[in-house]
N, C-alpha and C positions, 0 to 999 in steps of 0.2 A: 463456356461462359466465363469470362473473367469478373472478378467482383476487388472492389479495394473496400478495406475496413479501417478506416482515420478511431483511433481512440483518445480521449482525453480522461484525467482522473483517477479515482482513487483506485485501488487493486481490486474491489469488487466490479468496477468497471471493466477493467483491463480481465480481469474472470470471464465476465458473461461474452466480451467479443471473441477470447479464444473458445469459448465453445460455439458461439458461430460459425466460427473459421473453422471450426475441427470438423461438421455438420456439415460446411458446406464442403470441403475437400475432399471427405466420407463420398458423397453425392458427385463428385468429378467435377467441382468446380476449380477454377483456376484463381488462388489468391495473388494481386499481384498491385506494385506501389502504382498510384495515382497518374504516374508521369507514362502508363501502359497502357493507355486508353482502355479500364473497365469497360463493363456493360453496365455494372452497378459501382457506385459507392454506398458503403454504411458509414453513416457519422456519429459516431457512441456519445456525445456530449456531458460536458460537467457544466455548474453549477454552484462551485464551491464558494469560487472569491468573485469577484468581477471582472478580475483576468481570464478566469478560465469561460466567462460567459464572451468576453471578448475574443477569446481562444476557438469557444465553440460555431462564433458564428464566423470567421475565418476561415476557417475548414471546411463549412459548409458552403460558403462562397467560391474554394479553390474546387470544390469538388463539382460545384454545378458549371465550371467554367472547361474543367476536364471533359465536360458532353457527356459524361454518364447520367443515369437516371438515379437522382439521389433520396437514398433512405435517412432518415435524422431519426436518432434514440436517444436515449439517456435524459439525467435530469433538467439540463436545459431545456432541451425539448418539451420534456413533459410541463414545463410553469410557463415558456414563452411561444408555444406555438405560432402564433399572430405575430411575432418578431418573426419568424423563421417563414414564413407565407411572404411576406415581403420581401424576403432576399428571390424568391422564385415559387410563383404559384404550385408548381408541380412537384416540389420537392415531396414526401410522403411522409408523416410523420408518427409513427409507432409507438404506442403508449408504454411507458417502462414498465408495465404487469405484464404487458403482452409483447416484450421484446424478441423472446425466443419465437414468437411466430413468423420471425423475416424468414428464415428457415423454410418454412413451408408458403412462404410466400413467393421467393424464387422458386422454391425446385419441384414443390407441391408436393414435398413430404414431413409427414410430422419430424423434429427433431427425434433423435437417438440420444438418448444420456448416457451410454454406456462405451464412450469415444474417449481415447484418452492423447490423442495427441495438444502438441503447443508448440506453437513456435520460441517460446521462451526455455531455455536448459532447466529453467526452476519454475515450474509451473504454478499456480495459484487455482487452489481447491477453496469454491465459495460454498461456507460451510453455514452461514448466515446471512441473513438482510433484513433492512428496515432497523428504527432505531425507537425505544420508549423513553428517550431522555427529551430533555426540552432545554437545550443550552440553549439561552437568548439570540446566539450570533449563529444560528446552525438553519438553513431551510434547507436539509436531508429528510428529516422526519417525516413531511409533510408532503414529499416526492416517492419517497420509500415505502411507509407507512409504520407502521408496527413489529415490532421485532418475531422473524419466526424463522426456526432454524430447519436446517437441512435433515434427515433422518441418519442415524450414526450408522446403522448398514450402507446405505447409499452412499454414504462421504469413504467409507471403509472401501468399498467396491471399487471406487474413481482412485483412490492411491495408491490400492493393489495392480489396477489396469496400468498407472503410472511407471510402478515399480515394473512393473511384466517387461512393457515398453522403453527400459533403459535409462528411465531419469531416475537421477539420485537423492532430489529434496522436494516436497511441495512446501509451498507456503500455503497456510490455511490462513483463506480472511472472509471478511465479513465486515457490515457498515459497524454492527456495536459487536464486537467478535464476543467479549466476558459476556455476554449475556444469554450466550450457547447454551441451549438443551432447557433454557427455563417453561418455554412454551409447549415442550414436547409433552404428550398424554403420558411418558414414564421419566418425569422431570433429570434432569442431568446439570452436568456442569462442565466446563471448556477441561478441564483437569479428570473426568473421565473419559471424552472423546480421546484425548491424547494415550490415557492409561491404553484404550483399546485399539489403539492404530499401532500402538506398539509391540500388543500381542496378536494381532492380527493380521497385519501386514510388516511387509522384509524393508520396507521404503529407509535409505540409510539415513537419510534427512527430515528431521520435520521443524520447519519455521511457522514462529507467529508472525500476524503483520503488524496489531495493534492491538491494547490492553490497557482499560483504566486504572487509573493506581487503586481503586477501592475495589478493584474486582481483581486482584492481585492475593492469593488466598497461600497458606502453608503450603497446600497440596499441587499448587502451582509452581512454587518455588522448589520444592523436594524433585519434581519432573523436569526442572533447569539444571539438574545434576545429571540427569541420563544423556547418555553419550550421542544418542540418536535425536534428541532434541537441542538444536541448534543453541549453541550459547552468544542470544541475542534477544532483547526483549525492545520496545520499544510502547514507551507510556508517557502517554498525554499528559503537562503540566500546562500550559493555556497562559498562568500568569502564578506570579508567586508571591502574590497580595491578596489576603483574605479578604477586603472589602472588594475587589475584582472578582476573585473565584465568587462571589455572593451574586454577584449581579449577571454573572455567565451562569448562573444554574449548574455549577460543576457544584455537585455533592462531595466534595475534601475541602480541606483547609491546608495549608502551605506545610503543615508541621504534617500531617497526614501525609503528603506526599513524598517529603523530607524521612520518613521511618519506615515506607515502603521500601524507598531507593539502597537507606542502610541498610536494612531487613536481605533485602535482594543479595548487595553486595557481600554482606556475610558469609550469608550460604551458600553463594557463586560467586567467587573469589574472581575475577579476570572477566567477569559476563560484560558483552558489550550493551548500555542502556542508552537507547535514544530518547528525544521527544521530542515535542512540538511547542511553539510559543508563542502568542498572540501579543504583539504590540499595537500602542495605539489606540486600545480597546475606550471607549467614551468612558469619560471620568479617570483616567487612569493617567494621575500626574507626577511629578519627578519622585515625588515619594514613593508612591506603587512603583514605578517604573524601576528605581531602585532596589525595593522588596525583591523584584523578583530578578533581578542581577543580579544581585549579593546570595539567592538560593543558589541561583544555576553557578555561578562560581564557588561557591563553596563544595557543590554536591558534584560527584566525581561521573558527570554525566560521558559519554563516549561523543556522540554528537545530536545537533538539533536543527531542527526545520521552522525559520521563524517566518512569520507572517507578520505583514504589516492589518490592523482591522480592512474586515471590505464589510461594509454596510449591505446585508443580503435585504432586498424588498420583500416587505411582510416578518417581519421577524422583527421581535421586541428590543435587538438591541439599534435596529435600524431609524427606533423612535426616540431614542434615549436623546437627554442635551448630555452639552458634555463634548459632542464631539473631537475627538483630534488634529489639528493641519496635519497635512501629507508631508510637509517636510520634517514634522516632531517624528512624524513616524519612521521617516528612512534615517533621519539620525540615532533613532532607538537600534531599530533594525541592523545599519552598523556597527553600534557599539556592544549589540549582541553576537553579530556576525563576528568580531574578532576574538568574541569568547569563543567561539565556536569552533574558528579555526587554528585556537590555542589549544580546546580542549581533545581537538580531530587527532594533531600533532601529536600530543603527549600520550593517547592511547596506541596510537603507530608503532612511540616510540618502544614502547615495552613489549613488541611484538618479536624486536631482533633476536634471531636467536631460538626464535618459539617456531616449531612444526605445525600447519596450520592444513585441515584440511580445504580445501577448493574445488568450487564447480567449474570446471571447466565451462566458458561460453561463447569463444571467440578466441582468433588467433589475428596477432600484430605484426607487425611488420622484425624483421631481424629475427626471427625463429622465435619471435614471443609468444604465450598466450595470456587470454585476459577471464579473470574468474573471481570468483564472491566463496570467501570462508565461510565459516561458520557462526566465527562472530562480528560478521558482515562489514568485512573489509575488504575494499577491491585490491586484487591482488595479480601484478603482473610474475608472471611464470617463464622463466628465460630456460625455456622449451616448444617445441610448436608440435611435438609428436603424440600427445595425448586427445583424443577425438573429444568436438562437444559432445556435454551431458555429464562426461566423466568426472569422478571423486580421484584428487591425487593428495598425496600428503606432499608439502613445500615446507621448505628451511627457510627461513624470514631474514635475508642477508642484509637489507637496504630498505631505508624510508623515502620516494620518488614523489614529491610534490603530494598527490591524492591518494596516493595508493602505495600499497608495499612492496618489496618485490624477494621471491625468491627464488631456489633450486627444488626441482621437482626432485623426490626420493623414491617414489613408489604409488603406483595406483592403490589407492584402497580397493 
């Protein structure tokens, strides 16, 4: 039985269909791309922006056109069903509580959670889901549900199975990831699950995927010092106008944010800090828009993923006047984008010179390989003898357009 798995979305997305895929491969299925005539497609869909609902039903369109018998999951699915019956009566559509049941839907066996393969070198351990916040412009919440984490034995068990099977980093994510272990009957914190994966398992990498700047604590900073936790963090700033942060229901204020990022850089001298940025947002005119240029250029961010506003239906900020034209927003959008790719630049730059461990994830053309540090920079490797999955240490000789490039020294 051949099956293709189309994913869109965030890393908890991109979680849940590798453990499909690992269940169904377990079970002698054959995973294989779209253009291989399946028997099945599964189409994980998002929901984020309006792109991605655009995204979502694209996929589902190519995939019912491929002749397989098509599965739609994820959030999309779950808010538009009646959109997705219209592209094709028979398509099946799987409620996001009840995903894992595709599983025993093809092969009529319950899922196994104690599989540890991926197709990805760096795999992603979903360690949480669902969300208790209520940002205005967010309909996660309400697809998701309620924030409730994974059990710290169980997340421990899946990194050791990881580490057994030869990968060298997980990323641990989750929809609200700081809000790990609050719901558990012996309450915890994202900075003890780490303490304990660290004396519990040999896994030489451990990545976050995302982290609010208020849920950003001491004891999460002192564990950006351990050598075995990736030096990269990546925290949500949205906008850097406190009458903005007010009406997104982001609980900081722009100086909060601002003394996190300091705070960070102190104590992890060279840490790479991403974020995310919402332009365009209703009500947000050249003075906000300003505010929060003048933060992200001042603050010594590594790099950011900006968005222009998408108006999500049903969500309070989709009611707001105020609205933006689309063109204020791509002229935002670029004149944040050239921060961006000044700020990408200048952290590259200080890389010459520096030994940098690397995942191995692929190999390129000319005896290349191509692989992601630690403080997640893509990194071309002008070697091709080191197998995926593998940790090598690399001398940083050259800055190449996106990426660094060096001379492999030695496997770790």
């Amino acid at each position: 039985m051949k099956v293709s798995i189309l994913t869109l979305g965030c890393k908890v997305n991109q979680a849940e269909s590798s453990f499909i895929e690992s269940n169904l491969i377990n079970l002698g299925f054959s995973i294989v791309n779209l253009s291989e005539e399946p028997n099945y497609c599964i189409v994980n869909t998002c929901t984020v922006t309006s792109k991605s609902d655009y995204q979502s039903r694209q996929l589902i369109r190519r995939a019912v056109r491929s002749g397989a018998k098509v599965i739609a999951t994820g959030c999309y699915s779950q808010l538009n069903p009646d959109e997705i019956k219209k592209i094709d009566r028979t398509i099946e559509i799987i409620q996001h509580s009840d995903k894992y049941s595709i599983i025993k839907l093809l092969t009529g066996h319950n899922a196994s959670a104690n599989l540890s393969y991926s197709s990805r070198s760096r795999p992603y351990v979903k360690v949480q889901d669902g969300c208790n916040g209520s940002c205005s412009y967010c309909i996660v919440p309400k697809v998701r549900g309620k924030s409730h984490s994974m059990t710290i034995s169980d997340i421990v068990e899946k990194v050791a199975e990881f580490s057994l099977n030869g990968y060298k980093e997980v990323i641990l994510t989750g929809i609200h990831l700081g809000s790990y272990g609050y719901d558990l009957k012996h309450k915890l914190k994202l900075s003890n699950l780490l303490i304990t994966l660290l004396e519990k398992t040999t896994i030489e990498r451990i990545r976050l995927s995302s982290i609010e700047a208020n849920e950003v604590d001491n004891d999460l900073i002192a564990l950006f010092k351990e050598k075995r936790i990736c030096c990269h963090v990546h925290i949500p700033l949205q906008s850097g106008d406190d009458g903005i942060l007010k009406i997104m229901n982001r609980m900081y204020k722009a100086k909060d944010f601002h003394h996190i990022i300091e705070k960070i850089l102190k104590n992890v001298p060279g840490i790479a800090i991403g974020t995310d940025v919402i332009v365009g947002f209703p009500g947000e005119g050249e003075k906000e828009f300003s505010n929060t240029r003048h933060l992200l250029d001042m603050l010594p961010i590594t790099y950011m993923h900006i968005f222009p506003f998408s108006a999500r239906p049903n969500t309070l900020a989709s009611k707001m006047g105020n609205q933006i034209h689309s063109m204020i927003k791509k002229k935002r959008f670029n004149e944040l984008n050239i921060l961006n790719i000044k700020k990408k630049k200048a952290y590259m730059n200080l890389q010459e010179g520096k030994t940098l461990g690397v995942i191995i994830e692929g190999h390129g053309p000319e005896n290349t390989s191509i692989g992601t540090s630690g403080n997640y920079l893509r990194v071309r490797v002008l070697s091709d003898i080191h197998p995926v999955k593998s940790l090598v240490r690399v001398r940083i000789t050259d800055i190449d357009k996106n990426m660094v490039q060096g001379i492999p020294i030695e496997n770790l």
